[in-house]
LUMMARPA-953039 format. One record per atom (N, C-alpha, C): atom name; x, y, z; residue in three letters. Coordinates in pm, whole numbers, plus 50000, padded with zeros to 5 digits. Example, Ala and Ser with C-alpha at 12.3 -4.5 7.8 and 13.67 -1.06 7.14 Angstrom:
BEGIN
<site><atom>N</atom><X>51319</X><Y>49431</Y><Z>50780</Z><res>ala</res></site>
<site><atom>CA</atom><X>51230</X><Y>49550</Y><Z>50780</Z><res>ala</res></site>
<site><atom>C</atom><X>51320</X><Y>49670</Y><Z>50780</Z><res>ala</res></site>
<site><atom>N</atom><X>51285</X><Y>49775</Y><Z>50708</Z><res>ser</res></site>
<site><atom>CA</atom><X>51367</X><Y>49894</Y><Z>50714</Z><res>ser</res></site>
<site><atom>C</atom><X>51290</X><Y>50003</Y><Z>50787</Z><res>ser</res></site>
This chain:
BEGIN
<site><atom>N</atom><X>43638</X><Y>15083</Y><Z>25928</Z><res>unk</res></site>
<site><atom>CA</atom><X>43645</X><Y>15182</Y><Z>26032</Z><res>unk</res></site>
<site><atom>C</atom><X>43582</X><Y>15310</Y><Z>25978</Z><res>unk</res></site>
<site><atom>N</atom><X>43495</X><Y>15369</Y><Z>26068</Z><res>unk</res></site>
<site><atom>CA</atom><X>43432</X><Y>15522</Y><Z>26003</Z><res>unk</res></site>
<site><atom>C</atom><X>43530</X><Y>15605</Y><Z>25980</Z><res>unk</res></site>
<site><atom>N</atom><X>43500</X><Y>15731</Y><Z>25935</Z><res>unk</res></site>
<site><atom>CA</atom><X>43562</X><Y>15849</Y><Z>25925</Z><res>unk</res></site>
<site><atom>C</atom><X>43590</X><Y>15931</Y><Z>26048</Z><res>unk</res></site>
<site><atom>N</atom><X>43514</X><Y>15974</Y><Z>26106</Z><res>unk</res></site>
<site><atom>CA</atom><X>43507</X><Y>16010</Y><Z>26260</Z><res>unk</res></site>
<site><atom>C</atom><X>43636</X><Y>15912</Y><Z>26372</Z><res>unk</res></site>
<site><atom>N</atom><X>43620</X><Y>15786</Y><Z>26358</Z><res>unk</res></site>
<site><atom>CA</atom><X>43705</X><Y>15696</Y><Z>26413</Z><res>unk</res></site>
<site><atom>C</atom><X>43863</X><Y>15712</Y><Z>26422</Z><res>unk</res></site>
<site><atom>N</atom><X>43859</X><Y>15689</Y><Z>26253</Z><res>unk</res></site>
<site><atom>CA</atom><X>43988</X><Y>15742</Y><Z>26147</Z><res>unk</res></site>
<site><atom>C</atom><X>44055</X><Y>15876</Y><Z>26210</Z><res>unk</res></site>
<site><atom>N</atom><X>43983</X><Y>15991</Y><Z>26206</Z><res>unk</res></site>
<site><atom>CA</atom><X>44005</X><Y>16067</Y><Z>26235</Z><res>unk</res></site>
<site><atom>C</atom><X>44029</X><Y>16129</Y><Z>26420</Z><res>unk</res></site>
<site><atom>N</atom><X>43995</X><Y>16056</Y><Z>26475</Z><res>unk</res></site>
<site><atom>CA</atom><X>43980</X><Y>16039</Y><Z>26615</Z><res>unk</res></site>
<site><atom>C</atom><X>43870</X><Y>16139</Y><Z>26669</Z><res>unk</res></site>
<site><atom>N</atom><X>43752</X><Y>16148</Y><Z>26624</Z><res>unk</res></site>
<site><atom>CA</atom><X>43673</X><Y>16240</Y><Z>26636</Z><res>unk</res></site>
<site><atom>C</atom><X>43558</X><Y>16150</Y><Z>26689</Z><res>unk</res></site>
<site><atom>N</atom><X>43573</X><Y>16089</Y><Z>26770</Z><res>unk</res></site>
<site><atom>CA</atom><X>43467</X><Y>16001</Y><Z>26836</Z><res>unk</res></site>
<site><atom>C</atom><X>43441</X><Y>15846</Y><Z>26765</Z><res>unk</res></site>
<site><atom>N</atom><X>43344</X><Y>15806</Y><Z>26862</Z><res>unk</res></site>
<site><atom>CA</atom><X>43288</X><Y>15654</Y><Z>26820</Z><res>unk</res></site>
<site><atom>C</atom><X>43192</X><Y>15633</Y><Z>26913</Z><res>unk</res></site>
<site><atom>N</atom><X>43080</X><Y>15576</Y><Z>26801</Z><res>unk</res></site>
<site><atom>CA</atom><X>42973</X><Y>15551</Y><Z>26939</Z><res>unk</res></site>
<site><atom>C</atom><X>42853</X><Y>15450</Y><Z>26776</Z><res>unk</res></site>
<site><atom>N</atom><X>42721</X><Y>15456</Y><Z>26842</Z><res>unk</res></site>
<site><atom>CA</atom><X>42642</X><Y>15393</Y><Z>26749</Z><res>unk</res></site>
<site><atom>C</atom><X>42693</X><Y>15430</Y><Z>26611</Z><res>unk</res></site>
<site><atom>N</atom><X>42695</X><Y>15571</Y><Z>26572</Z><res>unk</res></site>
<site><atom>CA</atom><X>42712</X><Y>15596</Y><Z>26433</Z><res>unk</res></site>
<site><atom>C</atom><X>42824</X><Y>15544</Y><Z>26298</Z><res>unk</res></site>
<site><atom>N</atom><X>42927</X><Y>15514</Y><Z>26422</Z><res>unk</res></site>
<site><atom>CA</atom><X>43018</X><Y>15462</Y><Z>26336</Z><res>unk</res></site>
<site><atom>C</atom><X>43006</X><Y>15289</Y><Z>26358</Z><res>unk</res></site>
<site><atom>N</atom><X>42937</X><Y>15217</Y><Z>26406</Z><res>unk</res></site>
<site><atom>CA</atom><X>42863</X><Y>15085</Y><Z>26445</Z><res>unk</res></site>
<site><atom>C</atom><X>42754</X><Y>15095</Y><Z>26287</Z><res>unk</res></site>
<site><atom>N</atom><X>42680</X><Y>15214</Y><Z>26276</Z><res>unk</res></site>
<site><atom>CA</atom><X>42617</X><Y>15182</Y><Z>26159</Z><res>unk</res></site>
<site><atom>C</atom><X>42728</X><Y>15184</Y><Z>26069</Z><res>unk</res></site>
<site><atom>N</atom><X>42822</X><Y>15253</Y><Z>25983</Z><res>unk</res></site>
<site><atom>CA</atom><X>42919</X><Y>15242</Y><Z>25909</Z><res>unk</res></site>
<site><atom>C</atom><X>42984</X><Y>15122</Y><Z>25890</Z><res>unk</res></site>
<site><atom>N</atom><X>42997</X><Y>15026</Y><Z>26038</Z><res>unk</res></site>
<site><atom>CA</atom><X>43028</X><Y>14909</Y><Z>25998</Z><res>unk</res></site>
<site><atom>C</atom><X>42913</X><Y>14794</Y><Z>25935</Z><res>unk</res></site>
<site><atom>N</atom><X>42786</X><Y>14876</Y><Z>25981</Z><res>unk</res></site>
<site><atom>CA</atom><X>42718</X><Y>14732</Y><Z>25917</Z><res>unk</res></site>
<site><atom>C</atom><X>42680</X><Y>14793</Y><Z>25796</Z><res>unk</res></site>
<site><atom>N</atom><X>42704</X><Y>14857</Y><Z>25707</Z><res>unk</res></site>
<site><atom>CA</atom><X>42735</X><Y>14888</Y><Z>25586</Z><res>unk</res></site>
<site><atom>C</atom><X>42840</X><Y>14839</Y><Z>25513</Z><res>unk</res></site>
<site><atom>N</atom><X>42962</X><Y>14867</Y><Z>25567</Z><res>unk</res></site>
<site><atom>CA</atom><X>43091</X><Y>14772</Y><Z>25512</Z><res>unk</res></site>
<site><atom>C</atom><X>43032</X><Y>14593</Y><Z>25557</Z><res>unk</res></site>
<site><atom>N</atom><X>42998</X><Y>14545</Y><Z>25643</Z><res>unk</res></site>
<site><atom>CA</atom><X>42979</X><Y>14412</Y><Z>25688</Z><res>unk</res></site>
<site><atom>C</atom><X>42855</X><Y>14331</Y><Z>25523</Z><res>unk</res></site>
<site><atom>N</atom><X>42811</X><Y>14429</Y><Z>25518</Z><res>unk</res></site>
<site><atom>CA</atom><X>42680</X><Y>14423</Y><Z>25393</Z><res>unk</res></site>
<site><atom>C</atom><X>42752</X><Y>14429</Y><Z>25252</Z><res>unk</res></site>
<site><atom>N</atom><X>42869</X><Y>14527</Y><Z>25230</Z><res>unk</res></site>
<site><atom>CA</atom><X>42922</X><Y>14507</Y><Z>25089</Z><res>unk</res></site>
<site><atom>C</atom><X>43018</X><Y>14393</Y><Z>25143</Z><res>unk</res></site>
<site><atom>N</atom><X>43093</X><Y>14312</Y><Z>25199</Z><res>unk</res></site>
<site><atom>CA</atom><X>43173</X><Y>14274</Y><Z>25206</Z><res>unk</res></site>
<site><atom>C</atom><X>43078</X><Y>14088</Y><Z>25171</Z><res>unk</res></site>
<site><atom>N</atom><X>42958</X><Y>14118</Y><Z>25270</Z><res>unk</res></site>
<site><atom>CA</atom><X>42869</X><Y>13971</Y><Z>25204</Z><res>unk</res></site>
<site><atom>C</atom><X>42843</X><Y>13964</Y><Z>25059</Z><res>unk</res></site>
<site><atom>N</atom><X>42804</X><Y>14076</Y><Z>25050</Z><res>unk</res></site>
<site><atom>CA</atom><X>42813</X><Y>14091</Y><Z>24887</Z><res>unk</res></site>
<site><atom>C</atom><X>42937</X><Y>14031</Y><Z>24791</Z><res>unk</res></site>
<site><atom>N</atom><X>43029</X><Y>14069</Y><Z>24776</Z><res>unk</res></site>
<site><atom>CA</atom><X>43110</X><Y>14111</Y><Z>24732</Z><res>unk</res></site>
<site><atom>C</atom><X>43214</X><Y>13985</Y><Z>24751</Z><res>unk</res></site>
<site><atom>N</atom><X>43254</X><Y>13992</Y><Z>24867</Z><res>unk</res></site>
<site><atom>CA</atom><X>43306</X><Y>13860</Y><Z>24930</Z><res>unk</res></site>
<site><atom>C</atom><X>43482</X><Y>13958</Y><Z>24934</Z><res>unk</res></site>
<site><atom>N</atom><X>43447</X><Y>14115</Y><Z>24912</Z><res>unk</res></site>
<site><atom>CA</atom><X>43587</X><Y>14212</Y><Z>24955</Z><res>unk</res></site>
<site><atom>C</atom><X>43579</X><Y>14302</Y><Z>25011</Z><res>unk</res></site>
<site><atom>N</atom><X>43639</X><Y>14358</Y><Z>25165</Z><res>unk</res></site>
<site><atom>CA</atom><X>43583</X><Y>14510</Y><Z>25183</Z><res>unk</res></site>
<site><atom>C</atom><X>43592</X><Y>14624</Y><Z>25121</Z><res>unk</res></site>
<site><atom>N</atom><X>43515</X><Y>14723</Y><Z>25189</Z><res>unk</res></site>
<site><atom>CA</atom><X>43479</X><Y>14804</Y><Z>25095</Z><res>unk</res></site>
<site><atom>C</atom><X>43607</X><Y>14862</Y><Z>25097</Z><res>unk</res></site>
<site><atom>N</atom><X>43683</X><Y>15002</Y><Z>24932</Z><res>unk</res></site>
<site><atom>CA</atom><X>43790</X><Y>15042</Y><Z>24912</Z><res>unk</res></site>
<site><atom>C</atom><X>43893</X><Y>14899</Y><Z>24887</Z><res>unk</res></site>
<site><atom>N</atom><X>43852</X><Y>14755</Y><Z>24854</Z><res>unk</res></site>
<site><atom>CA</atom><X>43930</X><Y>14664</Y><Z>24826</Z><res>unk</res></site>
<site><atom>C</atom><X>44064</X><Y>14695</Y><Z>24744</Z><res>unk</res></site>
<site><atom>N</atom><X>44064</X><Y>14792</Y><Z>24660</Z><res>unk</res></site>
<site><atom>CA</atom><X>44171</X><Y>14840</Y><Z>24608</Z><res>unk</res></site>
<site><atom>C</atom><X>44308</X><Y>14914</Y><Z>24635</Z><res>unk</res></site>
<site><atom>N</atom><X>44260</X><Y>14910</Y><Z>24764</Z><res>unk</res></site>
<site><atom>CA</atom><X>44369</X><Y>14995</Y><Z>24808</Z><res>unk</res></site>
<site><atom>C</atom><X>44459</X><Y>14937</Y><Z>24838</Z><res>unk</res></site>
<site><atom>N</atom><X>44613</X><Y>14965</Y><Z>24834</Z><res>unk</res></site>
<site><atom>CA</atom><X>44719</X><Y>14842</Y><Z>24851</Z><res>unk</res></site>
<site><atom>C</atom><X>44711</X><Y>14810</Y><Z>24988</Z><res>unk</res></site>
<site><atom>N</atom><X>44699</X><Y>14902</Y><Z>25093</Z><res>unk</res></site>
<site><atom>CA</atom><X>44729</X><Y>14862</Y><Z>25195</Z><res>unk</res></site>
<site><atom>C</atom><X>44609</X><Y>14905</Y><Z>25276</Z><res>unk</res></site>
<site><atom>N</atom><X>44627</X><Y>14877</Y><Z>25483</Z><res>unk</res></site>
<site><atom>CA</atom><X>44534</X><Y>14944</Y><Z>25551</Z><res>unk</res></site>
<site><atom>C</atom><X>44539</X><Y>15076</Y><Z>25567</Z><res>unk</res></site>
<site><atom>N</atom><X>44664</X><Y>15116</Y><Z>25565</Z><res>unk</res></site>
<site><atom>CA</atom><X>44699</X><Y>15284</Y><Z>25589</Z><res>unk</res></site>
<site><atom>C</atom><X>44631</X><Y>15337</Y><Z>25446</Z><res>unk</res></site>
<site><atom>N</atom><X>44687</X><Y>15340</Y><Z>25340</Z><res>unk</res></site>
<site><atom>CA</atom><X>44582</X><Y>15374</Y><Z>25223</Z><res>unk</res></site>
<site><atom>C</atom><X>44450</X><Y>15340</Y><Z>25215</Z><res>unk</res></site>
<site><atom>N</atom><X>44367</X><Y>15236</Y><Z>25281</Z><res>unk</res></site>
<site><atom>CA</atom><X>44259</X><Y>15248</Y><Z>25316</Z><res>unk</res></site>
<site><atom>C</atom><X>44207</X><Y>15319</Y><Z>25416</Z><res>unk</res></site>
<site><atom>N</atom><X>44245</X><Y>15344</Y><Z>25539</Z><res>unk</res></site>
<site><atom>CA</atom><X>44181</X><Y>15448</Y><Z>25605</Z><res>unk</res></site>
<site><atom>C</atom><X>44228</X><Y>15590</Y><Z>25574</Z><res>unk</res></site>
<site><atom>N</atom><X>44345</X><Y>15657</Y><Z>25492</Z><res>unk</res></site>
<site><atom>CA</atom><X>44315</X><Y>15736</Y><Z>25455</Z><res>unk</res></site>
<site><atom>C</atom><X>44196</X><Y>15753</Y><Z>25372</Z><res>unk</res></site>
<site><atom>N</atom><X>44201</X><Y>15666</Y><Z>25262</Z><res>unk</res></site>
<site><atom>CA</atom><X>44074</X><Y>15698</Y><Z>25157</Z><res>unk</res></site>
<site><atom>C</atom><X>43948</X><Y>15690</Y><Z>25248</Z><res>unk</res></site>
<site><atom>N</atom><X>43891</X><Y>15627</Y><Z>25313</Z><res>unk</res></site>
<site><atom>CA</atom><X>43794</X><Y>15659</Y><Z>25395</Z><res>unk</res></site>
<site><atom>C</atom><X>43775</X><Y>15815</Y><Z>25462</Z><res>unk</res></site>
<site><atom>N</atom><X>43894</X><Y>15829</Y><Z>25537</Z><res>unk</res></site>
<site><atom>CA</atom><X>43894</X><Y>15962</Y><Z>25623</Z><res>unk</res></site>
<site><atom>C</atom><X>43866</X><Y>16083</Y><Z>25538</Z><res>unk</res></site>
<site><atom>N</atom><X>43932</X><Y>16073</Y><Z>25408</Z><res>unk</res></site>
<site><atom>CA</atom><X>43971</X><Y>16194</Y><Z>25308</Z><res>unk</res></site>
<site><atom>C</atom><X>43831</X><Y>16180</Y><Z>25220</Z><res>unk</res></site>
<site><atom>N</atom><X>43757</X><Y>16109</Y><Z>25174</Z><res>unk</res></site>
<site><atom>CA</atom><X>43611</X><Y>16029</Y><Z>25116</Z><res>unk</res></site>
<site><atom>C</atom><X>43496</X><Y>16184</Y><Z>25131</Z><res>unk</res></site>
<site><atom>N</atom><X>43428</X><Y>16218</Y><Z>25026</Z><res>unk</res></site>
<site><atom>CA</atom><X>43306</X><Y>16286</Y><Z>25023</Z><res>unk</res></site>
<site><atom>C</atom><X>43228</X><Y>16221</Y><Z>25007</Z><res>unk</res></site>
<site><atom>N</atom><X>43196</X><Y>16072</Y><Z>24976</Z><res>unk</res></site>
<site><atom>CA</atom><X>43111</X><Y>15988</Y><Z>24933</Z><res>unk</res></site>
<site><atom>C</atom><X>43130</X><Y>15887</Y><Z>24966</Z><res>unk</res></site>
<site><atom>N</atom><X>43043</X><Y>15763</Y><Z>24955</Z><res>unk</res></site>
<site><atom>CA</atom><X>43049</X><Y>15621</Y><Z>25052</Z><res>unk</res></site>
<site><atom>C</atom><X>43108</X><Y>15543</Y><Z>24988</Z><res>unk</res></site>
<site><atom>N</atom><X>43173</X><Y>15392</Y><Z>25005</Z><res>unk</res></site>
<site><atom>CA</atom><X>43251</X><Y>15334</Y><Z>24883</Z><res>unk</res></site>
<site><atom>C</atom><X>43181</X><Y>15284</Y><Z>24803</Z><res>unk</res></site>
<site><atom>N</atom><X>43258</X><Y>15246</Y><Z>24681</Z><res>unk</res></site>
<site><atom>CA</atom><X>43165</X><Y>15205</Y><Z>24590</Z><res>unk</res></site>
<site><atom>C</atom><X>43106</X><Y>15059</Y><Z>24573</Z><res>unk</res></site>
<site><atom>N</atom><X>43007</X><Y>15049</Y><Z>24528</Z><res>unk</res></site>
<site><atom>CA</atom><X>42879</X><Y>14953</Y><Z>24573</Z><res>unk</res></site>
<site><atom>C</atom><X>42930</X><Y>14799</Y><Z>24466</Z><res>unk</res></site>
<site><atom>N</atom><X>42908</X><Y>14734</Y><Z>24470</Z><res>unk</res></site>
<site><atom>CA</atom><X>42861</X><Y>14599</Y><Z>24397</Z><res>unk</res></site>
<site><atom>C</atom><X>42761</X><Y>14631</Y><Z>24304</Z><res>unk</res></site>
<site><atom>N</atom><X>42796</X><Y>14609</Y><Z>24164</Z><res>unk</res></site>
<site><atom>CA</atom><X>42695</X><Y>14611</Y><Z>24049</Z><res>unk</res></site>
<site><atom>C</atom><X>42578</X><Y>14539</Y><Z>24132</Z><res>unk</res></site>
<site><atom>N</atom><X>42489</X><Y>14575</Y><Z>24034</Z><res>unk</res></site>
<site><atom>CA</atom><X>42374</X><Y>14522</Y><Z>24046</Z><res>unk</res></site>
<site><atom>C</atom><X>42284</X><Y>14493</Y><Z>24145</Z><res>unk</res></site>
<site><atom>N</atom><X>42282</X><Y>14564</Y><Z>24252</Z><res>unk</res></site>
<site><atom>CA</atom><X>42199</X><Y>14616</Y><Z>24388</Z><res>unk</res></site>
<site><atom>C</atom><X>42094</X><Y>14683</Y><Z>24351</Z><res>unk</res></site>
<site><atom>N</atom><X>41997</X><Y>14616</Y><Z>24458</Z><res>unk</res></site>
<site><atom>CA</atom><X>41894</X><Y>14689</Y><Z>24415</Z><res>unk</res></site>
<site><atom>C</atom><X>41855</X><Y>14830</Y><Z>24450</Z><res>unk</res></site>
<site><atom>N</atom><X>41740</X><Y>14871</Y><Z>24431</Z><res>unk</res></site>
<site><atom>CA</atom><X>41735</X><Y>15066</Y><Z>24451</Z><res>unk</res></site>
<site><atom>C</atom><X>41722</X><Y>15029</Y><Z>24596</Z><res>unk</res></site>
<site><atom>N</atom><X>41663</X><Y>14940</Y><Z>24677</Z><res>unk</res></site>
<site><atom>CA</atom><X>41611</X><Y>14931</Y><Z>24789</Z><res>unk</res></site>
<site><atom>C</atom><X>41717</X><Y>14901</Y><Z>24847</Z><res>unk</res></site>
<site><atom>N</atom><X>41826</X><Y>14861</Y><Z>24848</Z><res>unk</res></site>
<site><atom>CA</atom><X>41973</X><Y>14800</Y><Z>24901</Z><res>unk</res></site>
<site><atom>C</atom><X>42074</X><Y>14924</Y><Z>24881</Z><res>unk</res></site>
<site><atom>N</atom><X>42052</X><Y>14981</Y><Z>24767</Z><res>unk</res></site>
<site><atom>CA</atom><X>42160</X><Y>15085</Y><Z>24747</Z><res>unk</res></site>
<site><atom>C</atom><X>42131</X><Y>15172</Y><Z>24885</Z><res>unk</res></site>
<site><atom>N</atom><X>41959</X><Y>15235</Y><Z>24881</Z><res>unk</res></site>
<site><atom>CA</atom><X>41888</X><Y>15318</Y><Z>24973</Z><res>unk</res></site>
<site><atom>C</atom><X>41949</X><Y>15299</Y><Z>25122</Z><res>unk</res></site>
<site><atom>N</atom><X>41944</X><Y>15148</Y><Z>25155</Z><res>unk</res></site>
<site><atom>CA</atom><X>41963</X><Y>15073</Y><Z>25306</Z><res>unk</res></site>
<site><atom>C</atom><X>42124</X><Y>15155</Y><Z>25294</Z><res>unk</res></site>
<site><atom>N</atom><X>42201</X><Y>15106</Y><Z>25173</Z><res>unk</res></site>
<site><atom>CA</atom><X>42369</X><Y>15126</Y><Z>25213</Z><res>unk</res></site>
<site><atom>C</atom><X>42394</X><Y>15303</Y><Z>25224</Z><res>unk</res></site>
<site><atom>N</atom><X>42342</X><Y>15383</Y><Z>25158</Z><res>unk</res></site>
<site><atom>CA</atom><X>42376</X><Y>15544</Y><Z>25173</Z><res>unk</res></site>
<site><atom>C</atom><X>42328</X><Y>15565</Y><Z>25277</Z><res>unk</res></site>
<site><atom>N</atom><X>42207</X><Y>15553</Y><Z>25365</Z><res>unk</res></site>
<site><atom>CA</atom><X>42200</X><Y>15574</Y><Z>25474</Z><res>unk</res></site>
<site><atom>C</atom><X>42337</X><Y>15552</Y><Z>25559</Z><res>unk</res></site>
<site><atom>N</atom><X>42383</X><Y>15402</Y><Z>25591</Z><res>unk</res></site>
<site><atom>CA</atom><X>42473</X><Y>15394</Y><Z>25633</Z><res>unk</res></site>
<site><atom>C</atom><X>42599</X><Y>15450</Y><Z>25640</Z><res>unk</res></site>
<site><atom>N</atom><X>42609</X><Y>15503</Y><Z>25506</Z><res>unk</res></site>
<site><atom>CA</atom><X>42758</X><Y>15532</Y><Z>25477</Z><res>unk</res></site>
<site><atom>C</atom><X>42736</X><Y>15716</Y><Z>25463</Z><res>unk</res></site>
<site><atom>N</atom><X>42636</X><Y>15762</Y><Z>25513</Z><res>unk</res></site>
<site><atom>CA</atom><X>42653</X><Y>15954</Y><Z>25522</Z><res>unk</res></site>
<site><atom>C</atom><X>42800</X><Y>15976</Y><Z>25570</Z><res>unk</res></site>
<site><atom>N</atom><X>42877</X><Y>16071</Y><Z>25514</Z><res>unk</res></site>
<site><atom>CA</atom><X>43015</X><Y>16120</Y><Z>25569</Z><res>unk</res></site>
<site><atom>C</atom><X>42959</X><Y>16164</Y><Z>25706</Z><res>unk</res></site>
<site><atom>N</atom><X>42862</X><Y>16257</Y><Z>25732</Z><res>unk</res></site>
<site><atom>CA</atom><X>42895</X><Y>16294</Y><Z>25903</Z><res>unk</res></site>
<site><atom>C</atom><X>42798</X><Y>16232</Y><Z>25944</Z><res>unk</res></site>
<site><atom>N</atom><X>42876</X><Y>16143</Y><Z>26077</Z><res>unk</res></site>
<site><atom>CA</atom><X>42811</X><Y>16029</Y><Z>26170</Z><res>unk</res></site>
<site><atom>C</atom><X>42636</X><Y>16066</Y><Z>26181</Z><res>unk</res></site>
<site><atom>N</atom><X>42572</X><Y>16202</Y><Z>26239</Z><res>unk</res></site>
<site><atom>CA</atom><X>42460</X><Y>16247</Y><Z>26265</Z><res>unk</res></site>
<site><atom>C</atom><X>42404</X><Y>16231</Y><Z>26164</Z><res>unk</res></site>
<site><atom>N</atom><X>42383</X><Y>16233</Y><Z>26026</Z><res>unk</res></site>
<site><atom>CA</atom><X>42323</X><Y>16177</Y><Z>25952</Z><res>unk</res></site>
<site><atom>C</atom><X>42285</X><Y>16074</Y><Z>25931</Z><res>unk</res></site>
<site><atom>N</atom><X>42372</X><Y>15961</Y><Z>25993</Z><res>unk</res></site>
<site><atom>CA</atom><X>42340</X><Y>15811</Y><Z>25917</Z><res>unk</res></site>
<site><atom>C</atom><X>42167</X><Y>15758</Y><Z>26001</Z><res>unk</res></site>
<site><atom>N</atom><X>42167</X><Y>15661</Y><Z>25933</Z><res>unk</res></site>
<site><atom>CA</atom><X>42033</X><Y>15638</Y><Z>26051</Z><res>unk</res></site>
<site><atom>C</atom><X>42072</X><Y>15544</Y><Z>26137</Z><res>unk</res></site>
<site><atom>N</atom><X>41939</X><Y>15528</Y><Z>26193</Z><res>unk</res></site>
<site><atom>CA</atom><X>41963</X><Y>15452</Y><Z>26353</Z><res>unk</res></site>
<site><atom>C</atom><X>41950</X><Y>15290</Y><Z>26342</Z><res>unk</res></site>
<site><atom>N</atom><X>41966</X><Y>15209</Y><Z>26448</Z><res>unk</res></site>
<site><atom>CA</atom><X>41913</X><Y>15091</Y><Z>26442</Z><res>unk</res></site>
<site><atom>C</atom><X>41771</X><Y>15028</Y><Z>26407</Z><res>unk</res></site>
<site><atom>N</atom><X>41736</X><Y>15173</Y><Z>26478</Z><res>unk</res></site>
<site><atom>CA</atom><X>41558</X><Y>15105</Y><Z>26453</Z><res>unk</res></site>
<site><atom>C</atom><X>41516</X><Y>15155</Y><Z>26313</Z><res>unk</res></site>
<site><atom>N</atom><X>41610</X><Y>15283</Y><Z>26236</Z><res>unk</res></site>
<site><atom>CA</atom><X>41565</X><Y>15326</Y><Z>26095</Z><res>unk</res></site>
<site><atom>C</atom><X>41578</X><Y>15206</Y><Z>26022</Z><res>unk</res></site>
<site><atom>N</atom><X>41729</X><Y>15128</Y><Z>26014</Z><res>unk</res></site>
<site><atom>CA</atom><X>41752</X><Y>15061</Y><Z>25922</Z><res>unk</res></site>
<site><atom>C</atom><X>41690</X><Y>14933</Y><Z>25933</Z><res>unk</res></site>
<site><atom>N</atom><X>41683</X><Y>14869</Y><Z>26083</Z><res>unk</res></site>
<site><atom>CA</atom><X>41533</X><Y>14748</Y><Z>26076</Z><res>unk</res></site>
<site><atom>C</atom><X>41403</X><Y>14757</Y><Z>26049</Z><res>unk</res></site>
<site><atom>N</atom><X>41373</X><Y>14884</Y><Z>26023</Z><res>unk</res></site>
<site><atom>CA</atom><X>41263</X><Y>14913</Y><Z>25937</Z><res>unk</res></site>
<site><atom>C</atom><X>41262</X><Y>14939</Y><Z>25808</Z><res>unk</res></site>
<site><atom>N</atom><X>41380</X><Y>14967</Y><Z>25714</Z><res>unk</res></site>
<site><atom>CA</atom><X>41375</X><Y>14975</Y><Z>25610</Z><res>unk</res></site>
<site><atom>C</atom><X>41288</X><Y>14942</Y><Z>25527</Z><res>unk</res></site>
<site><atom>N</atom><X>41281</X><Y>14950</Y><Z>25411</Z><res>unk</res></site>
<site><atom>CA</atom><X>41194</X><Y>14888</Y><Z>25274</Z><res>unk</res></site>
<site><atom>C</atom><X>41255</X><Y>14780</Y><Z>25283</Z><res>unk</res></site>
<site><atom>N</atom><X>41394</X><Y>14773</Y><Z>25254</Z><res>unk</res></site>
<site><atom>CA</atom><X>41486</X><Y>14677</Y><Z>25226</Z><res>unk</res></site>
<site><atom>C</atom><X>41447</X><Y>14529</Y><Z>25293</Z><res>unk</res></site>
<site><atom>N</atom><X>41419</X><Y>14576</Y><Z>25423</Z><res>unk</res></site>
<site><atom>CA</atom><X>41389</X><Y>14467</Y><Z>25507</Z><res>unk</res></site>
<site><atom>C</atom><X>41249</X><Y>14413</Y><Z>25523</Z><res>unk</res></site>
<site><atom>N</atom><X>41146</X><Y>14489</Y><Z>25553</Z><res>unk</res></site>
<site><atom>CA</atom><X>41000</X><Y>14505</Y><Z>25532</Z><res>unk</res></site>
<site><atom>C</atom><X>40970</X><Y>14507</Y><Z>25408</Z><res>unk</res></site>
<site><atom>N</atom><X>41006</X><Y>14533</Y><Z>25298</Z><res>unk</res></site>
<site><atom>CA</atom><X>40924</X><Y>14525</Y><Z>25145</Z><res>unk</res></site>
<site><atom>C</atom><X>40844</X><Y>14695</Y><Z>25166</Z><res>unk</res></site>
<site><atom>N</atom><X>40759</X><Y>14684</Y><Z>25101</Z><res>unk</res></site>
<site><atom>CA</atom><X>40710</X><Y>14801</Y><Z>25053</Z><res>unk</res></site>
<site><atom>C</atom><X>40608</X><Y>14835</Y><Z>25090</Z><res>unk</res></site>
């Protein structure tokens, strides 16, 4: 769930990108993101309360890390769009 969400400060595309960021570490990983947290309430706090995106799966590449910070900007207007991130490097190569 985004931060914005969490917080009840809207929902719309931006926090849709946030999920396909968590949906991407979680293929990775095979845990969502903040897996550490004991519970869901301690996970969406740590999200809501968060200056930074969760932390990544070793060994990603620069081009994957790039795709996931987009996604995960703390304020929604930053993140990019559908058509940014299907254009990526990540996805297209270089």
């Amino acid at each position: 769930m985004a931060p914005e969400v969490i917080k009840s400060n809207g929902h719309g595309w931006y926090a849709d990108i946030w999920s396909v960021g968590c949906t991407v570490i979680e293929m990775l990983s095979g845990n969502p993101p903040f897996k550490d947290c004991k519970n869901e309430f301690q996970a969406m706090n740590a999200i809501a309360t968060s200056k930074s995106p969760p932390p990544y799966p070793n060994n990603i590449s620069p081009d994957l890390k790039d795709l996931l910070n987009k996604c995960f900007k703390i304020k929604p207007k930053e993140r990019g769009n559908a058509y940014q991130l299907l254009h990526h490097k990540f996805f297209v190569g270089n």
